[in-house]
VOBA-1610 file (N, C-alpha, C; in pm, whole numbers, padded with zeros to 5 digits, always signed):
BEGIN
Unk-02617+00590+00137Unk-02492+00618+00067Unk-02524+00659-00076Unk-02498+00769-00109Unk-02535+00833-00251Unk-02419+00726-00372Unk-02509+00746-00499Unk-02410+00658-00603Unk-02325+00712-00606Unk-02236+00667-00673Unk-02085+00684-00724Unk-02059+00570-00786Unk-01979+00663-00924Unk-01937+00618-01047Unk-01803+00496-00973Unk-01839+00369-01036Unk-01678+00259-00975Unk-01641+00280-01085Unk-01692+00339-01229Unk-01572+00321-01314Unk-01407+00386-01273Unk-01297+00327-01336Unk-01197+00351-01244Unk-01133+00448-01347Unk-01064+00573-01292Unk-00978+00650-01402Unk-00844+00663-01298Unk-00785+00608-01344Unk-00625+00622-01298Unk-00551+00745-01297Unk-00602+00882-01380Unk-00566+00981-01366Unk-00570+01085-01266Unk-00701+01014-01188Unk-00784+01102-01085Unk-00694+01087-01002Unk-00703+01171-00910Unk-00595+01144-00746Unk-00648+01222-00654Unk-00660+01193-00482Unk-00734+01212-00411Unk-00692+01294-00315Unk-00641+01419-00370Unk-00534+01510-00288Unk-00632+01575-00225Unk-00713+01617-00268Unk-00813+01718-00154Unk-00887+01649-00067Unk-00842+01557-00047Unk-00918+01465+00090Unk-00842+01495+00164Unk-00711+01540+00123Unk-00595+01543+00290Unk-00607+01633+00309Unk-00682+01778+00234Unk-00686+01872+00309Unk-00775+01888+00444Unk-00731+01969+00552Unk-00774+02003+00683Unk-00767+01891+00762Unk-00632+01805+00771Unk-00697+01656+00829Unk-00784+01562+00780Unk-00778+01565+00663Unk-00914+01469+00557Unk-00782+01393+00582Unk-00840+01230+00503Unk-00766+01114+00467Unk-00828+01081+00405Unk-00866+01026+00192Unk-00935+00943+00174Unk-00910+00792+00223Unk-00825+00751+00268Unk-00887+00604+00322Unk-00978+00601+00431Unk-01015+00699+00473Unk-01163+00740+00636Unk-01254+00773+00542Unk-01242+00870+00464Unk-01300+00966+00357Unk-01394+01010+00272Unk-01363+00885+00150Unk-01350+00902+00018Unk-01456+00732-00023Unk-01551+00762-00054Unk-01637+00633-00067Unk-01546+00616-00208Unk-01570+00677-00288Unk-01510+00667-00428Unk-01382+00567-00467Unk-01310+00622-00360Unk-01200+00506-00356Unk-01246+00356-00264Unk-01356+00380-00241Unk-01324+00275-00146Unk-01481+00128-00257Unk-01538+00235-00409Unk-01564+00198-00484Unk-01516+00156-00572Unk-01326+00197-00598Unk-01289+00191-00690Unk-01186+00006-00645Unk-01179-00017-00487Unk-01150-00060-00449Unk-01249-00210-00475Unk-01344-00201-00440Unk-01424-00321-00444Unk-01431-00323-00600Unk-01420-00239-00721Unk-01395-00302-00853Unk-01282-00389-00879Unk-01180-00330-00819Unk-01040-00423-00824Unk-01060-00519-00774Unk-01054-00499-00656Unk-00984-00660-00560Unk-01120-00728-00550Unk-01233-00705-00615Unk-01371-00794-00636Unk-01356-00888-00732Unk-01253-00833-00889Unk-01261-00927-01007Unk-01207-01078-00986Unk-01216-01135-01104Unk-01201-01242-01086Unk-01079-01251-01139Unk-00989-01360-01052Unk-00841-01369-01054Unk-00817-01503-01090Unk-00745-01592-01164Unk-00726-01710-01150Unk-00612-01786-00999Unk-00660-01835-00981Unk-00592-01931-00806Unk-00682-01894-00733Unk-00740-01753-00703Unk-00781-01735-00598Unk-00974-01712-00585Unk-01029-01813-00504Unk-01180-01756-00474Unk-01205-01703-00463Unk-01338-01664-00534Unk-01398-01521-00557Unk-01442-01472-00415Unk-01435-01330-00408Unk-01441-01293-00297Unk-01607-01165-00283Unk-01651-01146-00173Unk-01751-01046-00217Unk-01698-00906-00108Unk-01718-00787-00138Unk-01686-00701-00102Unk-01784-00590-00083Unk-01827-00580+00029Unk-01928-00452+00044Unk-01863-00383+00138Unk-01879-00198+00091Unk-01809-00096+00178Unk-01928-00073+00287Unk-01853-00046+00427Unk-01922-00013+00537Unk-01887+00122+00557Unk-01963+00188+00603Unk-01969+00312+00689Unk-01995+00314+00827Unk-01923+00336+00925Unk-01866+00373+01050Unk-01814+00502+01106Unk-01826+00578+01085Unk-01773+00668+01079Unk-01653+00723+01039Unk-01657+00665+00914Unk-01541+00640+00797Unk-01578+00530+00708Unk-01519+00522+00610Unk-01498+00371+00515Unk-01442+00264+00550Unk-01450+00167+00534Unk-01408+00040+00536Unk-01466-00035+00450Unk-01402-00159+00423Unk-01455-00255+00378Unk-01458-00428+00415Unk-01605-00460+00403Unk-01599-00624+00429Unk-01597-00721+00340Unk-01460-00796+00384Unk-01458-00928+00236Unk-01517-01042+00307Unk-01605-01070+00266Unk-01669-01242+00241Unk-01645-01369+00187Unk-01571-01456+00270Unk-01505-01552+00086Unk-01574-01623+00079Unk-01604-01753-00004Unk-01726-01823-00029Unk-01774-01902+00051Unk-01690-01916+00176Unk-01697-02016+00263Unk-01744-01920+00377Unk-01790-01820+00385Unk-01877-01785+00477Unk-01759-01636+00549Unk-01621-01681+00566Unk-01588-01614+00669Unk-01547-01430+00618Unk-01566-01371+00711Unk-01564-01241+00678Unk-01430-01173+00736Unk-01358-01068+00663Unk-01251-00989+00710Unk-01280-00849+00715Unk-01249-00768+00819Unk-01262-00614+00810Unk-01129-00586+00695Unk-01174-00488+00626Unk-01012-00420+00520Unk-01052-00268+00547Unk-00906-00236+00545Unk-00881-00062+00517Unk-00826+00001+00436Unk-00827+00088+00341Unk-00775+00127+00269Unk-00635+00197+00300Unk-00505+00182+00234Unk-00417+00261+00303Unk-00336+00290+00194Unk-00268+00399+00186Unk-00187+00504+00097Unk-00068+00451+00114Unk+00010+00370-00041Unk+00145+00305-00002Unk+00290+00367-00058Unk+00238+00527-00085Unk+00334+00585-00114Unk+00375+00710-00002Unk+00434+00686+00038Unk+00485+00823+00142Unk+00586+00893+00064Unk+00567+01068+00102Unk+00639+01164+00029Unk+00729+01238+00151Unk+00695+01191+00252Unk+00752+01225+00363Unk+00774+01401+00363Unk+00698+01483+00283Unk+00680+01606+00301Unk+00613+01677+00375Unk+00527+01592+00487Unk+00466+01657+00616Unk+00606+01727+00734Unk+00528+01812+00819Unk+00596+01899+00885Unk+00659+01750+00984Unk+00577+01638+01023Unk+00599+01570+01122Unk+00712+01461+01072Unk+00721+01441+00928Unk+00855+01386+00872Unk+00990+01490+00893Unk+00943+01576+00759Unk+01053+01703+00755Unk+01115+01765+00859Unk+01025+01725+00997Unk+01122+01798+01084Unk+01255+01681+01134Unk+01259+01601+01079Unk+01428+01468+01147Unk+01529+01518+01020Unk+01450+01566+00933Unk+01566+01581+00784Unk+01637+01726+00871Unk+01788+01707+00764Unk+01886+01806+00691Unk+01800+01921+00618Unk+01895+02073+00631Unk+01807+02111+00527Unk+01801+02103+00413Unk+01955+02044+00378Unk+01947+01997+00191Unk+01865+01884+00152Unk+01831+01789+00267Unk+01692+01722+00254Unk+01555+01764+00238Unk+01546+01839+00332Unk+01414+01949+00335Unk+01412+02030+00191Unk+01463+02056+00155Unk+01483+02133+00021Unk+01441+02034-00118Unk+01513+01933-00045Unk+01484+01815-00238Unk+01319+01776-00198Unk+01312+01759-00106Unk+01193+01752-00118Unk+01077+01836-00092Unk+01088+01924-00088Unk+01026+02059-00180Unk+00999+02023-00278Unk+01131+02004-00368Unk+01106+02014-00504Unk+00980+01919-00574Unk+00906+02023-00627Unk+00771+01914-00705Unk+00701+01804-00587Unk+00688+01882-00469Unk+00602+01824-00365Unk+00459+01770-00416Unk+00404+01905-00506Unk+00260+01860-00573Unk+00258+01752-00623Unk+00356+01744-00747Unk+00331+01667-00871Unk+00368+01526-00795Unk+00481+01498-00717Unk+00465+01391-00645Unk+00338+01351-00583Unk+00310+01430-00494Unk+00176+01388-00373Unk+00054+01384-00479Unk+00045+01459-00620Unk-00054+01381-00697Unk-00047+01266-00725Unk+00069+01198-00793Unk+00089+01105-00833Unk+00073+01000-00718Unk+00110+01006-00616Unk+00122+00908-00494Unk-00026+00936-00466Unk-00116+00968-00517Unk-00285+00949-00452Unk-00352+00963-00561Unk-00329+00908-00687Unk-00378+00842-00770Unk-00417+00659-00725Unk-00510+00582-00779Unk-00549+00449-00729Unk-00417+00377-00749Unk-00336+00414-00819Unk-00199+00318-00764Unk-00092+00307-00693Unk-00146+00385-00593Unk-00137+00465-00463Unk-00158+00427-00360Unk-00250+00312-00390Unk-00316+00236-00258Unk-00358+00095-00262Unk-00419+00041-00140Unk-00387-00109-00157Unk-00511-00123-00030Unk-00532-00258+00012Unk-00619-00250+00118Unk-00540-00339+00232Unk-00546-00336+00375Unk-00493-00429+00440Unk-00617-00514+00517Unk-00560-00587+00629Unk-00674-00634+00669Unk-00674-00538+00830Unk-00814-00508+00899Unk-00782-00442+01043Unk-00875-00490+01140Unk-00857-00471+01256Unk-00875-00574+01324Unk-01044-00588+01370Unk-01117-00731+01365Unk-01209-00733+01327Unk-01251-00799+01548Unk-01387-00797+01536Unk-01390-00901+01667Unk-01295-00993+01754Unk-01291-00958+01843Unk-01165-01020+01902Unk-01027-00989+01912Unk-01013-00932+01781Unk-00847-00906+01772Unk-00794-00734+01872Unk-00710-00735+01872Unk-00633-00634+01940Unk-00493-00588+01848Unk-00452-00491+01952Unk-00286-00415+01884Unk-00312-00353+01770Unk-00167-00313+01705Unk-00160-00264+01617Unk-00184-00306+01455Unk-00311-00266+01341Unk-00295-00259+01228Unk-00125-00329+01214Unk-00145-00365+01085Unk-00053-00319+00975Unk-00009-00210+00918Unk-00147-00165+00913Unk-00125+00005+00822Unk-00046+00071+00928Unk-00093+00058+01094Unk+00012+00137+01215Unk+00148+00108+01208Unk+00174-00043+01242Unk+00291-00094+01249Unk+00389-00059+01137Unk+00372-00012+00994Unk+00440-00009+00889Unk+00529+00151+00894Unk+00379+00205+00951Unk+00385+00373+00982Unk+00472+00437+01081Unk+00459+00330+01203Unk+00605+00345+01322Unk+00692+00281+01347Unk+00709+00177+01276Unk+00836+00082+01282Unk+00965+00178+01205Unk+01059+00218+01294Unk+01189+00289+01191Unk+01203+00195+01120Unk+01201+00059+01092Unk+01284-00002+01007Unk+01184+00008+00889Unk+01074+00048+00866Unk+00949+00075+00750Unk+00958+00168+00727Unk+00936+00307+00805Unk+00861+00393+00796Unk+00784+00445+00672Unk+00701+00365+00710Unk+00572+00387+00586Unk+00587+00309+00413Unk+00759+00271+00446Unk+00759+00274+00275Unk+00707+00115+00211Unk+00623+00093+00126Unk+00573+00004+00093Unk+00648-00123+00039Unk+00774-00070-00042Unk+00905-00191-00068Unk+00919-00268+00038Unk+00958-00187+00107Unk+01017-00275+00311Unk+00874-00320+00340Unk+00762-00306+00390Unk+00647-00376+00358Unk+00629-00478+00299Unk+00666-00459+00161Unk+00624-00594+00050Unk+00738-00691+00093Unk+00852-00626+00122Unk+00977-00753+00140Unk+00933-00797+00290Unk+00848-00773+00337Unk+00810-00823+00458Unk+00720-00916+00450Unk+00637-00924+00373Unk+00501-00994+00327Unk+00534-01142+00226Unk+00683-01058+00150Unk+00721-01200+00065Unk+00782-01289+00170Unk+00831-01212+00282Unk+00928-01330+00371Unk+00819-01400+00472Unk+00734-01354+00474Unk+00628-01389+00570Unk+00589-01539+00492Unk+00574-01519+00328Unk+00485-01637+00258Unk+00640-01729+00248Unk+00757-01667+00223Unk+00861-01755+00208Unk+00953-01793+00236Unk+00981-01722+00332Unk+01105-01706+00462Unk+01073-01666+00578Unk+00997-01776+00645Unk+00922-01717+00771Unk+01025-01712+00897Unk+01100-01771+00867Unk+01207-01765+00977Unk+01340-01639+01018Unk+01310-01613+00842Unk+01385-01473+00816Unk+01361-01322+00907Unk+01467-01225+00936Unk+01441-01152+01001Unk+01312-01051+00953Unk+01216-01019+00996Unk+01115-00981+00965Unk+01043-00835+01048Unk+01057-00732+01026Unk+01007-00625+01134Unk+00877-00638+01176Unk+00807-00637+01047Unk+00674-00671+01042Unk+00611-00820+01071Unk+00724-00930+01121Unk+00624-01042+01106Unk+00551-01094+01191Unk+00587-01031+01351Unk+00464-01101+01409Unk+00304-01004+01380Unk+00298-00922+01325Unk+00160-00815+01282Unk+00145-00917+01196Unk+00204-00957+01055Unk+00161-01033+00960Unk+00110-01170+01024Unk+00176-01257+01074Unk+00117-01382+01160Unk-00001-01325+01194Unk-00026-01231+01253Unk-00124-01221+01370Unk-00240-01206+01269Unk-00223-01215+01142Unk-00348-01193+00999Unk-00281-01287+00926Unk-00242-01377+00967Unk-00196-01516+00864Unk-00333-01536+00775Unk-00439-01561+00855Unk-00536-01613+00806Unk-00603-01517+00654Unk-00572-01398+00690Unk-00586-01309+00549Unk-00433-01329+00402Unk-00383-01357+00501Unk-00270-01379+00361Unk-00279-01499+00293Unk-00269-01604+00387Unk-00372-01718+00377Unk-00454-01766+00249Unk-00557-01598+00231Unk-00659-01635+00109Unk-00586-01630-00018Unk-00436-01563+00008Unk-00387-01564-00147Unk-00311-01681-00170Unk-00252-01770-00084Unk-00188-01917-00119Unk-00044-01887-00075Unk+00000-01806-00187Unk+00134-01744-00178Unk+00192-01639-00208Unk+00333-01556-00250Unk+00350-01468-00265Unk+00317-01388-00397Unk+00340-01485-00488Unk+00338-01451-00603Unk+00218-01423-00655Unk+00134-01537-00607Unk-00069-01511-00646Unk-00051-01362-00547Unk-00025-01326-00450Unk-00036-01219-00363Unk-00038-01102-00453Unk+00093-01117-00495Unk+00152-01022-00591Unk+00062-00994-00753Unk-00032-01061-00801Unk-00062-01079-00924Unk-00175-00979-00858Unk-00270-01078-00719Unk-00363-01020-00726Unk-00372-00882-00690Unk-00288-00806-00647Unk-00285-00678-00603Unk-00198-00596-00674Unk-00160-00624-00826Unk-00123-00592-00955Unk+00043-00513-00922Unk+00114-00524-00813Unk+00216-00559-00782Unk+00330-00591-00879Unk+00382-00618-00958Unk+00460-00678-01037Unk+00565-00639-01059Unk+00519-00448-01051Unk+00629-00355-01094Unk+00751-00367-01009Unk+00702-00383-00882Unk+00783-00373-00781Unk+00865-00513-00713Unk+00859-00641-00839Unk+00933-00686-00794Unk+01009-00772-00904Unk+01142-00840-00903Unk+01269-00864-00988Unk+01163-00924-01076Unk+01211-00964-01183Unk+01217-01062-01325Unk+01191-01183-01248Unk+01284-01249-01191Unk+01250-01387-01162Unk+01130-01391-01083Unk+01088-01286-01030Unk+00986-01308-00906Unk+00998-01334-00764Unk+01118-01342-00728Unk+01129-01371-00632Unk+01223-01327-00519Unk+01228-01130-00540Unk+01254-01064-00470Unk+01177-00916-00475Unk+01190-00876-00407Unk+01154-00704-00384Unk+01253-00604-00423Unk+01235-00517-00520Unk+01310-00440-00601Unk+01289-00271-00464Unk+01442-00241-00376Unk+01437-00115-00321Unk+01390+00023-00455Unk+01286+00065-00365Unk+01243+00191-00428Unk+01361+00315-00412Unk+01468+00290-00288Unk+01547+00374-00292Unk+01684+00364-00375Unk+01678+00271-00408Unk+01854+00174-00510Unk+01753+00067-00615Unk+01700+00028-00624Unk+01680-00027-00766Unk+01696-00178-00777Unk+01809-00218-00636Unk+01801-00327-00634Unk+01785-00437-00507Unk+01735-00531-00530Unk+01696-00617-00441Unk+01731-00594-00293Unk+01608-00583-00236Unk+01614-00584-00111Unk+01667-00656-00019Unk+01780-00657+00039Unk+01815-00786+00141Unk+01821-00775+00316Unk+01818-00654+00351Unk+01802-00652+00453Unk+01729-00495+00533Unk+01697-00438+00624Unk+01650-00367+00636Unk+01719-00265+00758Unk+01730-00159+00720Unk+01800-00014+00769Unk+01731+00018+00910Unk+01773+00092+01007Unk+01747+00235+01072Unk+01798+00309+01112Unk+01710+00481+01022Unk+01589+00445+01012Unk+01611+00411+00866Unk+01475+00356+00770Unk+01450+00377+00689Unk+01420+00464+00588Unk+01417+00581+00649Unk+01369+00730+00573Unk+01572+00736+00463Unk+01485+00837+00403Unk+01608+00844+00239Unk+01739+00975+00388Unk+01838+00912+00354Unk+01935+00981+00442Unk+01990+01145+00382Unk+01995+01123+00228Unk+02045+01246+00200Unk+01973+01276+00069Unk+01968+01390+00031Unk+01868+01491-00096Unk+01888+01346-00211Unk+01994+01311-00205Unk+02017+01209-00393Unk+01956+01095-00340Unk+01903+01066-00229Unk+01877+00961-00210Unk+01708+00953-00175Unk+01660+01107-00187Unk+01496+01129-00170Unk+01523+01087-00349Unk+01580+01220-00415Unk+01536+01166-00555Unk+01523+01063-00621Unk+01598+00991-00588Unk+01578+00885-00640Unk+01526+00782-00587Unk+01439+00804-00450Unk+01333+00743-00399Unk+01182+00761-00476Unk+01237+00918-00520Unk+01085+01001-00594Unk+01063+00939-00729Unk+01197+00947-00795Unk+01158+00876-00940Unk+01116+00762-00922Unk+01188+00646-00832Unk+01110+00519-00877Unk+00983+00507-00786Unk+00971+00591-00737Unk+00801+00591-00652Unk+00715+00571-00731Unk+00775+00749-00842Unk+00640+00754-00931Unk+00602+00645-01046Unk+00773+00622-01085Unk+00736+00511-01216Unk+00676+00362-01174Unk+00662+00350-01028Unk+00607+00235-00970Unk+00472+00254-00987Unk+00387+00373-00922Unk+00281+00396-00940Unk+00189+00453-01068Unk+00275+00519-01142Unk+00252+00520-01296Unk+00238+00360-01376Unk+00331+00275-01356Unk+00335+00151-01434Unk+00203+00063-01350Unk+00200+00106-01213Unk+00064+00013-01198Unk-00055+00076-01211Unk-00077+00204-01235Unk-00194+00267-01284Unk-00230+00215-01441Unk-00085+00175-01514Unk-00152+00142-01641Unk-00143-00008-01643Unk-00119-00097-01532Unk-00174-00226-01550Unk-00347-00193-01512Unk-00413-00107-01394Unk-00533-00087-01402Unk-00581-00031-01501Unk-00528+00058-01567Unk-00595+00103-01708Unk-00675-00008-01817Unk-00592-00127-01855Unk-00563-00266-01889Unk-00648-00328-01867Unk-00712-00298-01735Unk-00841-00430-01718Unk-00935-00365-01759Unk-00958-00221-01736Unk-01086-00144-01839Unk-01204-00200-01765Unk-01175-00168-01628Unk-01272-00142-01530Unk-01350-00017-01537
//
């Protein structure tokens, strides 16, 4: 595996990996360097963890916690722009149209490092679907990382609560597990932006406010309702690019 720089620049973004069928989370060692700088540091609550990227015919990565046991992780892209032909074709065309608009400058911004996150995938033994799958075909997700995160907080705090995602999450208890709870969850994966003041809800990327229950489908229904999926996408991923700026990795 040739070097590469882990210093991290938040400006960079990893758009020419998707060209021709690329993905940097298969891809892109770089990210998957910039990855083991992050989620390697040291966090207060949580044990230090060790992180070496594998090659498989793609990237991945293996976490080690001090106690011996190991997790497969994948890198996965938590902003969808839903501007592929295989989205765009369920939209309106005054949908299809808003999102046109500034397709680039979005899909840069959404594959910049605050863009992405790692999950856990399935290691020896296990079966079914990822997370990263399940998030991707569940209508009540589709792809979007808010409905995700409000899935993950109800998992650590309302397990009884209706949940799309929660038997995938159970089925990796033991990885959520390493963070205690939601909130260490949330610190350690620099998260913050995306959720209330008190802490203890998930702020919709499509309305602004607290998430309480979940739609289908989930995709933005009409043009005012992509835009203003787009603005707070980006200012989500802008505000956590400059909490990584901050640690001066």
């Amino acid at each position: 595996m040739a070097a590469v720089s882990a210093t991290i620049d938040p400006n960079l973004d990893f758009v020419s990996y998707y060209q021709d069928g690329g993905d940097p989370d298969r891809d892109c060692e770089r990210l998957y360097q910039w990855h083991r700088t992050l989620w390697g540091r040291a966090v207060p609550g949580i044990s230090p963890f060790e992180l070496e990227i594998i090659y498989d015919r793609g990237y991945g990565m293996r976490l080690r916690t001090g106690a011996g046991v190991e997790y497969w992780l994948g890198s996965d892209g938590i902003i969808p722009t839903w501007s592929t032909p295989g989205w765009t074709d369920r939209f309106a065309p005054d949908l299809v149209a808003e999102v046109a608009k500034d397709a680039k400058g979005f899909n840069r911004i959404a594959s910049t490092i605050g863009g992405y996150i790692l999950f856990p995938r399935n290691r020896d033994g296990q079966t079914g679907q990822t997370i990263n799958q399940s998030r991707g075909r569940h209508p009540a997700i589709a792809d979007r990382f808010d409905l995700t995160l409000e899935c993950i907080r109800r998992h650590y705090s309302e397990p009884a609560a209706d949940n799309p995602l929660g038997d995938r999450l159970y089925y990796y208890a033991d990885f959520f597990a390493l963070f205690g709870d939601f909130d260490t969850y949330v610190r350690f994966f620099l998260l913050d932006d995306l959720i209330t003041r008190g802490r203890d809800a998930v702020r919709s990327l499509m309305t602004g406010e607290p998430l309480t229950a979940f739609r289908v489908p989930a995709l933005a229904s009409d043009a005012a309702e992509y835009a203003q999926y787009r603005q707070r996408s980006i200012s989500f991923v802008t505000a956590r690019n400059e909490r990584i700026r901050r640690l001066g990795l």
